[in-house]
matplotlib code that plots the C-alpha trace (Angstrom):
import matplotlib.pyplot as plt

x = [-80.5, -79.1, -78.2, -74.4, -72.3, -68.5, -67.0, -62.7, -60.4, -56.9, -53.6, -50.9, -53.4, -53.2, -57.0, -58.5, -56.4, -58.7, -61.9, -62.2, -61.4, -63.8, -66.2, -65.8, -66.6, -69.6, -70.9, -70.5, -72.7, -75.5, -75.2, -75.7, -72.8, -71.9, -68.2, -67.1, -64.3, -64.5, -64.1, -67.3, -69.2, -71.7, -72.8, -76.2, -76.4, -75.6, -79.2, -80.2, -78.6, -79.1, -75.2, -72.1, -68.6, -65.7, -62.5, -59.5, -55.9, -53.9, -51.6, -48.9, -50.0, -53.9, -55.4, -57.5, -56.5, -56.4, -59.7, -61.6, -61.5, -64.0, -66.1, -65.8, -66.8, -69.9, -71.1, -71.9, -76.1, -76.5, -79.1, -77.7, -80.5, -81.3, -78.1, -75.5, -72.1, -68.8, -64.8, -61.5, -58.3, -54.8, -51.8, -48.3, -47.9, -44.3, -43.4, -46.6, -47.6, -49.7, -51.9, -52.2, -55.4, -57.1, -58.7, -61.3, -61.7, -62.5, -65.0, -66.8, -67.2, -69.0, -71.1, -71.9, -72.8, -74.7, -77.1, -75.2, -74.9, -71.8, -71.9, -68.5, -65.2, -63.2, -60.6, -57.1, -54.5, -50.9, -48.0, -48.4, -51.7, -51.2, -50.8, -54.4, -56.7, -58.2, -58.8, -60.1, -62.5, -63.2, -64.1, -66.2, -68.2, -68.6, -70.1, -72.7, -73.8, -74.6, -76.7]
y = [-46.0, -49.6, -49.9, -51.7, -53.0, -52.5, -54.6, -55.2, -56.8, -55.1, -55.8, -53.6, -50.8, -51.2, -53.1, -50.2, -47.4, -49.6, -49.8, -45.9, -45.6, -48.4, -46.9, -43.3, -45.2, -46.9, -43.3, -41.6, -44.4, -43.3, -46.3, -45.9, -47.3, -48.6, -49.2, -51.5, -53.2, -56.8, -56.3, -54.3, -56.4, -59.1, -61.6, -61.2, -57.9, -58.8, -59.4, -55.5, -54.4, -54.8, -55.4, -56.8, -55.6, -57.3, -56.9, -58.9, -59.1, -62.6, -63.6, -66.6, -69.9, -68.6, -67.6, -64.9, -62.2, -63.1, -60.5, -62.1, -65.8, -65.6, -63.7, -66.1, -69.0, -67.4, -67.6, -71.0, -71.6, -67.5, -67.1, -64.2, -64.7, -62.0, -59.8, -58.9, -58.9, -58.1, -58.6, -57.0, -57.8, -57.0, -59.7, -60.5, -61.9, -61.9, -63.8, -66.0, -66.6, -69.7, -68.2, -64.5, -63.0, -66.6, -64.2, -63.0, -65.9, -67.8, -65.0, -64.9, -68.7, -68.3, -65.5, -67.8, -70.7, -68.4, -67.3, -64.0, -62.8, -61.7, -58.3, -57.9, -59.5, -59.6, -56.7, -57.9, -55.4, -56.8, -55.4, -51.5, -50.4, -46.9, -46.9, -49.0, -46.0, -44.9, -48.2, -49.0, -46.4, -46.8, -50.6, -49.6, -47.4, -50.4, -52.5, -49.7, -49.3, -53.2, -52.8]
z = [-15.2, -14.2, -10.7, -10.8, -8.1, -8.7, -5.9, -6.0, -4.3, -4.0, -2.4, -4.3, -4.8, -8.5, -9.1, -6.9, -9.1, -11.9, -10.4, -10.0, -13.8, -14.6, -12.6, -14.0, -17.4, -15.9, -14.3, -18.0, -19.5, -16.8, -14.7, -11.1, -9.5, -6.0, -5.7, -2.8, -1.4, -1.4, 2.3, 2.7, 0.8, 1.5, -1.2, -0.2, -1.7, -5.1, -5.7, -5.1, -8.2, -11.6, -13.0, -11.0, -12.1, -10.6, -10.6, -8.9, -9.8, -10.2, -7.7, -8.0, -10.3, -10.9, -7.7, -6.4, -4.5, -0.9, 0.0, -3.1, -1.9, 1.4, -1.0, -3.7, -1.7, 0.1, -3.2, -3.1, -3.7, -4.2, -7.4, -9.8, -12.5, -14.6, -13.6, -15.8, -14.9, -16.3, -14.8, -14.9, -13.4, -13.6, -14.1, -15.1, -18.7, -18.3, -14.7, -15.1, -19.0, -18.3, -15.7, -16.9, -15.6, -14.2, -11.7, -14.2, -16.0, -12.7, -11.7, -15.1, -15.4, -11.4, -12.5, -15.0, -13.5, -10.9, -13.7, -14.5, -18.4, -18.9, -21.2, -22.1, -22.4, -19.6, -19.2, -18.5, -17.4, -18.2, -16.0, -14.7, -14.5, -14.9, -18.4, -19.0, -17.2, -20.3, -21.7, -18.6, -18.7, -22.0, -21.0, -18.1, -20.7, -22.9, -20.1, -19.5, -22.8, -22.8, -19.7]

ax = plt.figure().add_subplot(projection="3d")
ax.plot(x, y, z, "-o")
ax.set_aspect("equal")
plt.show()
């Protein structure tokens, strides 16, 4: 049974209202998972698991949510070889076309470059998150079955 780390950062509530879906989908494929919020969670313990799921909404012109960026930049020199990793995040297609979603596509291209494999595509939520649950445990089953 891999042993994943689900960590999110949320503002509105809505990538929280995710995260327990995705992880739901993650539990059903038998992984093992640890959900966190990015506020509880230390860089250092990425290495423990096996997988890292994160997910993190888009605010403004591309950025990370405001809990994420401390996180994102203690990652600096941190080795994630071997892990796998996947990322979801919700965004607004409509108010901010050009920089839908950035937030996961930052975060996969730094698990990347820390040695992570992604497994899946990242999931991007457009607009109200409610209606996405399903599919968003539907994508956190996907992600365990490629562990």
């Amino acid at each position: 049974m891999a042993k994943v780390v689900l960590i999110y950062g949320s503002t509105t509530d809505n990538t929280e209202m995710l995260s327990e879906h995705v992880a739901a989908g993650l539990e059903r494929g038998m992984a093992n998972v640890t959900v966190k919020n990015v506020t509880d969670a230390n860089v250092k313990e990425l290495t423990d698991y096996d997988a890292i799921v994160f997910g993190c909404s888009t605010w403004g012109e591309g950025d990370l949510q405001d809990d994420f960026v401390e996180f994102y930049d203690a990652m600096d020199g941190i080795s994630l070889d071997g892990k796998k990793a996947a990322v979801f995040g919700p965004g607004d297609k409509e108010d901010y076309p050009d920089s839908f979603c950035t937030a996961v596509d930052i975060l996969e291209e730094t698990l990347e470059k820390h040695g992570a494999k992604l497994v899946a595509d990242g999931f991007k939520v457009d607009g109200e998150v409610e209606p996405a649950f399903e599919d968003a445990e539907a994508w956190g089953l996907k992600v365990a079955k490629a562990l």
